[in-house]
DRENVEXZA-284345 format. One record per residue: residue in one letter; x, y, z of N, C-alpha, C in turn. Coordinates in pm, whole numbers, plus 50000, padded with zeros to 5 digits. Layout:
// residues N
  rest    n.x    n.y    n.z   ca.x   ca.y   ca.z    c.x    c.y    c.z
     A      X      Y      Z      X      Y      Z      X      Y      Z
...
// end
This chain:
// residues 317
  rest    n.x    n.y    n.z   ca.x   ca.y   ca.z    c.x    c.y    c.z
     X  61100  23697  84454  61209  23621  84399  61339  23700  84403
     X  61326  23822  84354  61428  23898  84339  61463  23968  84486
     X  61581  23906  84570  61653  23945  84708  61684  24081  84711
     X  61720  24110  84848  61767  24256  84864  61946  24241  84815
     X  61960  24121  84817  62106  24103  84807  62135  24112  84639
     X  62043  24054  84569  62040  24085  84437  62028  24230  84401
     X  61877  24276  84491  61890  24389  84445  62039  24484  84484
     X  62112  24497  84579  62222  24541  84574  62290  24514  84504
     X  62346  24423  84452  62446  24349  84313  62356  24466  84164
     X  62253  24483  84170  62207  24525  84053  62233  24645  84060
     X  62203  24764  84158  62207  24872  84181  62422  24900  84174
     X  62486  24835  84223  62620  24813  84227  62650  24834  84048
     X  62583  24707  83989  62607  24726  83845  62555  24811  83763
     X  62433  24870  83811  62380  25062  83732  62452  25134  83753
     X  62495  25180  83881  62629  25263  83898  62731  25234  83864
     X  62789  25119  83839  62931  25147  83794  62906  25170  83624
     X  62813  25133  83528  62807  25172  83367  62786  25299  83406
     X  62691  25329  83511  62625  25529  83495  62734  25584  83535
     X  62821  25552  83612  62974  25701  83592  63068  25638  83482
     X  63057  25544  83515  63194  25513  83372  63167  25573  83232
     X  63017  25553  83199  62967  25599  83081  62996  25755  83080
     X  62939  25835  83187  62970  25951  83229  62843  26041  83133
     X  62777  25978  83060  62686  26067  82955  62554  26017  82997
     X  62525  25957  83073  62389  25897  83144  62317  25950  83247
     X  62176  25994  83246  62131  26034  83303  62046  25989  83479
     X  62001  26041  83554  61971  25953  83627  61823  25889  83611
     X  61713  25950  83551  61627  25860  83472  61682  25743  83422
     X  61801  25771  83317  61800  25691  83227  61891  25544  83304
     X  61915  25566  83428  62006  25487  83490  61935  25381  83572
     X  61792  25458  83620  61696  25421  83693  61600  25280  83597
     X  61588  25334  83472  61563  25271  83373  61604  25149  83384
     X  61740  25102  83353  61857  25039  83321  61809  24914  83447
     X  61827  25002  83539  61799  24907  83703  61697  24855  83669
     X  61556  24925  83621  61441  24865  83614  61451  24699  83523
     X  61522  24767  83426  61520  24649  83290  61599  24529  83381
     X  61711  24550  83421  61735  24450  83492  61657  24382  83558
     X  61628  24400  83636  61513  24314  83725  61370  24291  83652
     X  61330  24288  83546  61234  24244  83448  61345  24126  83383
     X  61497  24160  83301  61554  24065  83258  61588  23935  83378
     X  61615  23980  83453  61623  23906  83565  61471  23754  83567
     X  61363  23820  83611  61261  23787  83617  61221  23658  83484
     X  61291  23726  83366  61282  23688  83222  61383  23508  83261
     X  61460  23546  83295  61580  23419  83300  61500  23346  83380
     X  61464  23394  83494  61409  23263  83600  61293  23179  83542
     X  61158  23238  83439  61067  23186  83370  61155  23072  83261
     X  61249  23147  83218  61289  23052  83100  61368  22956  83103
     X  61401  22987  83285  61501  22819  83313  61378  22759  83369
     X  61222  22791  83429  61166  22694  83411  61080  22595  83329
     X  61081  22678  83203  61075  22652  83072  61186  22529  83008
     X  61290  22488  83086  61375  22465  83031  61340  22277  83061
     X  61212  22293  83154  61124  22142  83155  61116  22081  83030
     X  61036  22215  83010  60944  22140  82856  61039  22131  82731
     X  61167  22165  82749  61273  22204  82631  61303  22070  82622
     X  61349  22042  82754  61427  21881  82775  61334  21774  82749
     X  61250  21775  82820  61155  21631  82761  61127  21678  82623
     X  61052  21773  82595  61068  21767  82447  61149  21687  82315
     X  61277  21781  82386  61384  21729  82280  61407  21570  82324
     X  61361  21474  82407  61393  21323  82483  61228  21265  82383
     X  61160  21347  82360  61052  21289  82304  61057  21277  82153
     X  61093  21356  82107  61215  21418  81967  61304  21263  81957
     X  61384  21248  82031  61541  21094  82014  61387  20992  82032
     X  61303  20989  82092  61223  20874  82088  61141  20804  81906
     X  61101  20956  81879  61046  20929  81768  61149  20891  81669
     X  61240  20966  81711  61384  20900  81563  61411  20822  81561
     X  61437  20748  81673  61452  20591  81734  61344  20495  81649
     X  61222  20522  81685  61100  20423  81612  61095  20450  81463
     X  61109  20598  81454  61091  20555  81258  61263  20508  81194
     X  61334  20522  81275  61469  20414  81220  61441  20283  81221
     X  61360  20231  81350  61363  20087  81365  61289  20060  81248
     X  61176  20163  81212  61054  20111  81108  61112  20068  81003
     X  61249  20182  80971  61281  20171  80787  61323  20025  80831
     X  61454  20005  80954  61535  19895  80930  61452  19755  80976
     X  61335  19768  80992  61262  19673  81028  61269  19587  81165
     X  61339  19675  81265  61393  19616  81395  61291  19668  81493
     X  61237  19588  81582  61185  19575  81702  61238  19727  81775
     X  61152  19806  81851  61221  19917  81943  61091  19946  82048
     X  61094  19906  82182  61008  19923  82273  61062  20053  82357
     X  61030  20193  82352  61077  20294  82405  61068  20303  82533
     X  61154  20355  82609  61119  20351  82773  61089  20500  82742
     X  60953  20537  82772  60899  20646  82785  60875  20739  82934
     X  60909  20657  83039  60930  20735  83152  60960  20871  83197
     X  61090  20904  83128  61071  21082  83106  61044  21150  83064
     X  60995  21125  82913  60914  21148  82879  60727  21208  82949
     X  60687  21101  82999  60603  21103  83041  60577  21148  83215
     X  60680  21240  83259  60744  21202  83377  60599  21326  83403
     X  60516  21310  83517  60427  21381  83549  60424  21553  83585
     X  60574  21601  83679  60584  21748  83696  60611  21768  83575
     X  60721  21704  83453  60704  21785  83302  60600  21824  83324
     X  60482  21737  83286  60365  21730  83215  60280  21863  83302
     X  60296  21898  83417  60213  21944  83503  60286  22151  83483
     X  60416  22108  83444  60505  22262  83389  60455  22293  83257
     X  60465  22177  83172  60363  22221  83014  60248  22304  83055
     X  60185  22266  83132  60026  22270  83102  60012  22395  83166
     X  60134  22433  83251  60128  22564  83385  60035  22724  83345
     X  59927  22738  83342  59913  22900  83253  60048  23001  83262
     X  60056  23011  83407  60114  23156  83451  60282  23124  83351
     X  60323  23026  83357  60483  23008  83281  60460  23054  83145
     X  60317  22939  83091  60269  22966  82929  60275  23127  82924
     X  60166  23198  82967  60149  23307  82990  60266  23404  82961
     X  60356  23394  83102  60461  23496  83058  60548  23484  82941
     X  60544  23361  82887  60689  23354  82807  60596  23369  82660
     X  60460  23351  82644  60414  23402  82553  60423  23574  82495
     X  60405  23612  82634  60376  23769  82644  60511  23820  82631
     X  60619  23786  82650  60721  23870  82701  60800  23783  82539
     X  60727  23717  82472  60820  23683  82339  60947  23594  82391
     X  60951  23504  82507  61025  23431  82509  61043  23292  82486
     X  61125  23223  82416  61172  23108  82359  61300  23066  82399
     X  61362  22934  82377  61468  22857  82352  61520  22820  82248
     X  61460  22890  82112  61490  22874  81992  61625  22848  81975
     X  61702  23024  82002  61843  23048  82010  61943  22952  82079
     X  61848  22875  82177  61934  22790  82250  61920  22705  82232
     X  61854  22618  82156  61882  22441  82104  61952  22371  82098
     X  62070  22427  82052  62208  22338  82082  62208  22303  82180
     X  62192  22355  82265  62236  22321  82433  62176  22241  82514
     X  62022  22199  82484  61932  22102  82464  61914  22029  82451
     X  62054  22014  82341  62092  21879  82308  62206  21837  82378
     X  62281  21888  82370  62386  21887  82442  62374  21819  82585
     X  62281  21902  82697  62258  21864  82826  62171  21745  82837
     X  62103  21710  82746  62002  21562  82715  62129  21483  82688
     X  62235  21454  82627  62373  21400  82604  62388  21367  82763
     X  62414  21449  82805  62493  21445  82957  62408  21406  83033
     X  62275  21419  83020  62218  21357  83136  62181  21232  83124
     X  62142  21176  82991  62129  21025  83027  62268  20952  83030
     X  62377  20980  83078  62520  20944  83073  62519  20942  83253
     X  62432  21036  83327  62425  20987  83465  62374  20899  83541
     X  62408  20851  83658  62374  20720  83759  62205  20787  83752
     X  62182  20919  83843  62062  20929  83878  61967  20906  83753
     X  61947  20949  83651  61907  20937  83524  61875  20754  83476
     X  62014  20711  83503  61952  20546  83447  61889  20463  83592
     X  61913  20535  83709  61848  20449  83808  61688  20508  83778
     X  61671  20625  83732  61522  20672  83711  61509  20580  83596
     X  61552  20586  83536  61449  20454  83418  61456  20339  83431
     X  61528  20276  83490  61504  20183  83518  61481  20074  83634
     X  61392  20189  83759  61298  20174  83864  61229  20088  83855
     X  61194  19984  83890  61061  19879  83886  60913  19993  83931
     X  60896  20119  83999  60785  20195  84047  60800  20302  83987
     X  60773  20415  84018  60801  20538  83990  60683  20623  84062
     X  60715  20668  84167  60645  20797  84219  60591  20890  84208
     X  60529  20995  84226  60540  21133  84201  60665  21194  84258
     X  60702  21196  84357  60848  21253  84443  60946  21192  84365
     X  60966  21029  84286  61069  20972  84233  61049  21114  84099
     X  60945  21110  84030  60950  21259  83909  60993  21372  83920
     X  60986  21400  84085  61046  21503  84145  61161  21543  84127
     X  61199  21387  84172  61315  21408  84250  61399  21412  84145
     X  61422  21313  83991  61490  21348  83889  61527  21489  83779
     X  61438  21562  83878  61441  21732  83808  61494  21802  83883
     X  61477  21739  84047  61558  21850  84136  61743  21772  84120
     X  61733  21678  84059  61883  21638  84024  61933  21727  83874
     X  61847  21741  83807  61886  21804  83711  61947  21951  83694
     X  61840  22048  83796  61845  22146  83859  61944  22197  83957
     X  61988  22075  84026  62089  22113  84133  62285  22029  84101
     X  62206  21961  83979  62366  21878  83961  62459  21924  83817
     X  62305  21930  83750  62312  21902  83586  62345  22033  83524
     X  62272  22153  83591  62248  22253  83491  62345  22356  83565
     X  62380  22361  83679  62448  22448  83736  62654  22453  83670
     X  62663  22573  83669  62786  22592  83580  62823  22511  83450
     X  62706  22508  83388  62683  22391  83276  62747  22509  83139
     X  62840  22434  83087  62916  22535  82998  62813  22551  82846
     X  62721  22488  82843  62654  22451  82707  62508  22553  82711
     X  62497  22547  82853  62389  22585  82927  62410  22787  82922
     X  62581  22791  82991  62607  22974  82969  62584  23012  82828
     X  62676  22899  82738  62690  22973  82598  62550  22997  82567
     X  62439  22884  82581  62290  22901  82464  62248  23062  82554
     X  62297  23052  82655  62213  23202  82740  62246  23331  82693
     X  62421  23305  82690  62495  23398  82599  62408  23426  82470
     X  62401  23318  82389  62339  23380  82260  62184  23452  82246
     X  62084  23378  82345  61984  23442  82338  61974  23575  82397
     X  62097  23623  82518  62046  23719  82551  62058  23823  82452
     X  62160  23798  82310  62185  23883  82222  62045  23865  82124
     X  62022  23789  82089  61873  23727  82042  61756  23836  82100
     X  61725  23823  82169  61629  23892  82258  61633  23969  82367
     X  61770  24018  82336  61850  24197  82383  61769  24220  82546
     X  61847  24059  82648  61832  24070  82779  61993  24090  82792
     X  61984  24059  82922  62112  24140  83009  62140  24060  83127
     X  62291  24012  83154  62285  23958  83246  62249  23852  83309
     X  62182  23759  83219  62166  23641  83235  62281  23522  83274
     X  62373  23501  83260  62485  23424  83265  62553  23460  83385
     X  62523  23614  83457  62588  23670  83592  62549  23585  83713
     X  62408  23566  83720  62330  23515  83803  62268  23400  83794
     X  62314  23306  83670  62201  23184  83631  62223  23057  83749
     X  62311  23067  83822  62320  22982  83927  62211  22982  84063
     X  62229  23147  84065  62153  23199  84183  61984  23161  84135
     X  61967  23234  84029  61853  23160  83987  61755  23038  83922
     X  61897  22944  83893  61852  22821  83934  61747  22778  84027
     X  61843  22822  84141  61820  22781  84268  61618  22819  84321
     X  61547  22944  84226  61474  22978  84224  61366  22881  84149
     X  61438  22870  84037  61366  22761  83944  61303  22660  84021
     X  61428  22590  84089  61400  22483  84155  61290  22465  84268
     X  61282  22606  84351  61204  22632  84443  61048  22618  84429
     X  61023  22686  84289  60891  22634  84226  60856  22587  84156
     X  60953  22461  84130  60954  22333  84086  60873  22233  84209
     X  60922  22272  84321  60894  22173  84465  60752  22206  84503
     X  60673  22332  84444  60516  22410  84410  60423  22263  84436
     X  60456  22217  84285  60389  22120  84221  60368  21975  84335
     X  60248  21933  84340  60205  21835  84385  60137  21742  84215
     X  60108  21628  84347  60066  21502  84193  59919  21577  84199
     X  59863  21619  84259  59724  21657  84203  59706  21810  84191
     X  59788  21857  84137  59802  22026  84101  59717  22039  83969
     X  59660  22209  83984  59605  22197  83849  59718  22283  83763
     X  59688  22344  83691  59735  22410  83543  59767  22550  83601
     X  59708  22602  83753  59719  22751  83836  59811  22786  83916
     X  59932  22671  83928  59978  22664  84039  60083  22796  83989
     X  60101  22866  84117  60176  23026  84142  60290  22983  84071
     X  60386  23101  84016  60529  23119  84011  60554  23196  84112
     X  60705  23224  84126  60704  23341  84226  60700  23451  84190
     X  60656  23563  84264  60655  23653  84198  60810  23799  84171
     X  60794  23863  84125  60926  23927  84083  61001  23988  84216
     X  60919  24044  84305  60942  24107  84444  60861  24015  84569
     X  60927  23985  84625  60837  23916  84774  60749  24066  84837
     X  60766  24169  84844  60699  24271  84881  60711  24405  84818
     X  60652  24492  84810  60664  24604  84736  60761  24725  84756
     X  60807  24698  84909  60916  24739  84964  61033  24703  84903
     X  61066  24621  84854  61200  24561  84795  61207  24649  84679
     X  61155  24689  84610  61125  24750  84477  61148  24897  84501
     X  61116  24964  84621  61159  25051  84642  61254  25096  84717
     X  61299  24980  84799  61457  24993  84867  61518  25025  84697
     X  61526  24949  84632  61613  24906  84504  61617  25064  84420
     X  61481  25191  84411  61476  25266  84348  61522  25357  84430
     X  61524  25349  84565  61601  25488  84665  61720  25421  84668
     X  61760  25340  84653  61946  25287  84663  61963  25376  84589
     X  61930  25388  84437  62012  25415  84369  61984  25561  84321
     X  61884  25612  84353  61836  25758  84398  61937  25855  84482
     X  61952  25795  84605  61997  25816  84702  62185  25831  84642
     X  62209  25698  84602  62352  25698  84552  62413  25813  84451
     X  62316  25841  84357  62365  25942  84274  62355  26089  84364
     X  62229  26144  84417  62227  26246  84463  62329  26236  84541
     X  62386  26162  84663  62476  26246  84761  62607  26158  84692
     X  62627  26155  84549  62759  26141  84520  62879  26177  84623
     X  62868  26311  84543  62994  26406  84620  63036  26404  84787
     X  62895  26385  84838  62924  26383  84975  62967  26230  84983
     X  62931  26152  84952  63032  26026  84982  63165  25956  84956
     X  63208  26048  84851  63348  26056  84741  63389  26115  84838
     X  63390  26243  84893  63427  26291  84993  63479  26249  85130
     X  63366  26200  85207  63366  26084  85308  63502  25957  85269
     X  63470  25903  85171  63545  25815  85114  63706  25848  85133
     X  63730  25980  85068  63843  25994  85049  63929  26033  85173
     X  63850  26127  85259  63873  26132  85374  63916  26037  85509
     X  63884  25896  85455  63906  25837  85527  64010  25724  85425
     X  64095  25748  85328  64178  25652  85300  64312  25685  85355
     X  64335  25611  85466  64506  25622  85528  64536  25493  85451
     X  64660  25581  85458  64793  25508  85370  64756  25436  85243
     X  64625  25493  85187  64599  25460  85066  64615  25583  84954
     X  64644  25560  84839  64625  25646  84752  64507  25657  84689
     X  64435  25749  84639  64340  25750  84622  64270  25738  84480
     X  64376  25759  84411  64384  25757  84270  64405  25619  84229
     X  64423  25543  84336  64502  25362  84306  64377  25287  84350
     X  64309  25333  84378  64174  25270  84426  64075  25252  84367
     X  64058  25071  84302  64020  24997  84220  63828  25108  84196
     X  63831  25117  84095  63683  25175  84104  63565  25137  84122
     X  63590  24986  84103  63426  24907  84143  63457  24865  84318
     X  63563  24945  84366  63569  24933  84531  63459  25084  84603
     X  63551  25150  84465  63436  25310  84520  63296  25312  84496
     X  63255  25200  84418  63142  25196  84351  63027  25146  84468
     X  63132  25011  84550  63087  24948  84647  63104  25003  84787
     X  63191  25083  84786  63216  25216  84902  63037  25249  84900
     X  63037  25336  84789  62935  25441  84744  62813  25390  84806
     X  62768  25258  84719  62670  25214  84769  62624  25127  84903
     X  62678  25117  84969  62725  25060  85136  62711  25189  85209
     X  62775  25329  85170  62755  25448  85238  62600  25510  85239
     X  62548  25491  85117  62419  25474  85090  62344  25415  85173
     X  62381  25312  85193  62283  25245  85269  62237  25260  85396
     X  62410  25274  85455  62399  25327  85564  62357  25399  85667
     X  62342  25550  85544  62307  25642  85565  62133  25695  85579
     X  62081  25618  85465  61983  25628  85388  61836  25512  85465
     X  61894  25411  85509  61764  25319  85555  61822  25244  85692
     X  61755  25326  85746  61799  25326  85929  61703  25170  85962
     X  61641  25134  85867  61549  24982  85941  61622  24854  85911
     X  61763  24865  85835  61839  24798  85784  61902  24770  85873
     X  61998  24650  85963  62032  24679  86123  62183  24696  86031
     X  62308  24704  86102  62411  24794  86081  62484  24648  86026
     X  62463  24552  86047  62574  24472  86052  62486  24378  85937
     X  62379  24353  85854  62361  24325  85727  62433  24405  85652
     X  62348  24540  85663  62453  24626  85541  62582  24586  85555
     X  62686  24613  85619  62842  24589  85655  62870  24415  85546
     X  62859  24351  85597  62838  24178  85562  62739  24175  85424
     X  62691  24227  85403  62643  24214  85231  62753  24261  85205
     X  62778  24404  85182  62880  24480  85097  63011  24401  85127
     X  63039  24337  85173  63205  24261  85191  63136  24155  85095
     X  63091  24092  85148  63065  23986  85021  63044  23965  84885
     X  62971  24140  84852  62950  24148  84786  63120  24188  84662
     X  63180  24239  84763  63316  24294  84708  63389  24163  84658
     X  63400  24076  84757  63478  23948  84729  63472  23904  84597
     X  63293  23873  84551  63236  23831  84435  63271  23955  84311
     X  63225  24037  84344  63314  24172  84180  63391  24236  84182
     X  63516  24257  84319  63606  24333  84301  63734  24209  84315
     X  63865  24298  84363  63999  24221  84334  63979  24113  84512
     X  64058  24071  84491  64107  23940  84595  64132  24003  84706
     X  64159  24112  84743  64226  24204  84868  64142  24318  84880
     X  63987  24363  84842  63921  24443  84837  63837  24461  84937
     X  63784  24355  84971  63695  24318  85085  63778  24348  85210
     X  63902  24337  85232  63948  24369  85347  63986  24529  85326
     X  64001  24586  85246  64001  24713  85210  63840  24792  85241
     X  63790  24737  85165  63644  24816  85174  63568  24802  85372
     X  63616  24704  85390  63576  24669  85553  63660  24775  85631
     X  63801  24792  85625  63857  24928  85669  63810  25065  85649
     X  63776  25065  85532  63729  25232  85521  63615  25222  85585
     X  63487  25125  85570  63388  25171  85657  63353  25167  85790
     X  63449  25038  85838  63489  25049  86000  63546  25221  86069
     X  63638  25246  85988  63695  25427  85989  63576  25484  86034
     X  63501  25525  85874  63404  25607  85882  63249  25589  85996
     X  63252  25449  86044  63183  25399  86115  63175  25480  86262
     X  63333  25430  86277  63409  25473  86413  63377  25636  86438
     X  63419  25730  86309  63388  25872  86348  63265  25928  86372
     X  63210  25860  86213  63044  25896  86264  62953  25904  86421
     X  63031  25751  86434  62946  25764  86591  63004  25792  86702
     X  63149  25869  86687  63202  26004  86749  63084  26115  86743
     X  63066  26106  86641  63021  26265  86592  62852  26241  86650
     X  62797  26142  86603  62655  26147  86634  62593  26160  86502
     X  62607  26106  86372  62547  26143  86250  62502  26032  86180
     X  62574  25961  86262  62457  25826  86161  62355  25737  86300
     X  62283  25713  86228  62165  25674  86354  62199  25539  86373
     X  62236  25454  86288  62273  25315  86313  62389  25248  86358
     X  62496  25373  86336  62647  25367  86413  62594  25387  86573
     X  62528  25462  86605  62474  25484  86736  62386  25402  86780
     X  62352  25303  86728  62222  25223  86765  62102  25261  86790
     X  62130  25372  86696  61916  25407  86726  61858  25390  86620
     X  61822  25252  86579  61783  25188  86487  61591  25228  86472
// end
């Protein structure tokens, strides 16, 4: 689940707290990275948790509905459809979701408001009242009203950051609100798992697609601290007509770790690394950085494979 592109964004964000802090060790930095990508892991379970939150709380307005009609003595035939919508039912029952969010002490407690809130907004949409009021209903039609939820409803959902905001203080995660888009998108992926005749076993994904990723992620940032100096160096050496002292620090941060890479994992072809790290600049540094950071390493690119010292400037991959 967790990308190499993530993992770079994460390793980017250990290094820039581990020098700024300046009192951090590199254990203790290594740490930090680790927790991330467990908190990481933590968010993606609990946005698919966020099934059973919603029908829940839709099953919740149902019952209030019938014991109002009871006191006032009025007729109320519930459309129970989403309620009863079958992938809910098939995400309730999931072990491996139950499982982790048991074990790891996670809930939506902290976030209830928001629960309500996004149940507000969603039966206020087209897709939402054309789902209830279908003459059929499918398994793919059950589907398909969650992958609307998932891809329309919940993404940059302001009700949705704040409840995340509060729990991550709740249950002292990290970073949840940086990435909840990206991992949406994950949610959703094994949401699409589920068939109409699935049992209660069906996989999540797991935290790493391979075991390699896990350790690209622990030599990034291995690698980054040990040859500091030699890349500050490198770095500085190659800023024309820049000052060096004016140079935004989460650019050196993204220098740093791009030089790293470079340097460090020759099976990486030359022109991912290059094209992550710009992109990556666009997204956390200033508006004019990315064309900055693409100059210095085009420079250092150019000499290196003058010189013969990097294996991937030379193409001997």
């Amino acid at each position: 689940m967790i990308s190499r592109t993530l993992v770079r964004t994460r390793v980017i964000q250990t290094l820039y707290a581990y020098y700024k802090d300046g009192d951090k060790t590199p254990l203790s930095a290594k740490k930090e990275l680790l927790k991330s990508f467990s908190d990481t892991y933590d968010l993606y379970v609990l946005l698919l948790s966020f099934v059973n939150e919603l029908t829940q709380y839709a099953e919740e307005q149902i019952e209030d509905a019938e014991s109002r009609a009871k006191v006032m003595h009025e007729e109320y035939v519930a459309n129970r459809r989403f309620v009863n919508n079958r992938l809910a039912q098939h995400v309730f029952n999931n072990h491996p979701i139950r499982n982790y969010m048991s074990n790891n002490n996670l809930s939506w407690e902290a976030g209830l408001d928001a629960v309500s809130v996004i149940y507000k907004q969603l039966v206020e949409t087209d897709y939402y009242k054309e789902y209830m009021s279908a003459e059929t209903c499918t398994y793919e039609d059950e589907k398909r009203i969650w992958r609307k939820i998932y891809t329309e409803l919940l993404p940059y959902n302001e009700a949705l950051y704040s409840a995340l905001d509060e729990m991550e203080v709740v249950l002292d995660r990290n970073n949840w609100t940086v990435d909840v888009d990206l991992i949406l998108s994950f949610a959703l992926k094994t949401l699409k798992r589920f068939e109409e005749d699935s049992d209660d076993e069906v996989e999540i994904l797991p935290m790493f697609r391979q075991e390699a990723d896990l350790d690209f992620a622990k030599n990034l940032l291995r690698y980054a601290i040990e040859e500091h100096e030699r890349y500050e160096q490198l770095i500085d050496t190659h800023l024309r007509n820049w000052d060096a002292s004016r140079v935004a620090f989460m650019d050196r941060i993204i220098l740093l770790t791009a030089l790293t890479e470079l340097f460090h994992f020759d099976d990486i072809a030359l022109e991912v690394t290059l094209n992550e790290y710009i992109e990556l600049s666009k997204e956390y540094s200033t508006d004019k950085s990315y064309t900055f950071i693409n100059g210095v390493l085009t420079e250092i690119l150019r000499d290196e494979k003058k010189n013969g010292t990097l294996m991937k400037a030379a193409g001997m991959r």
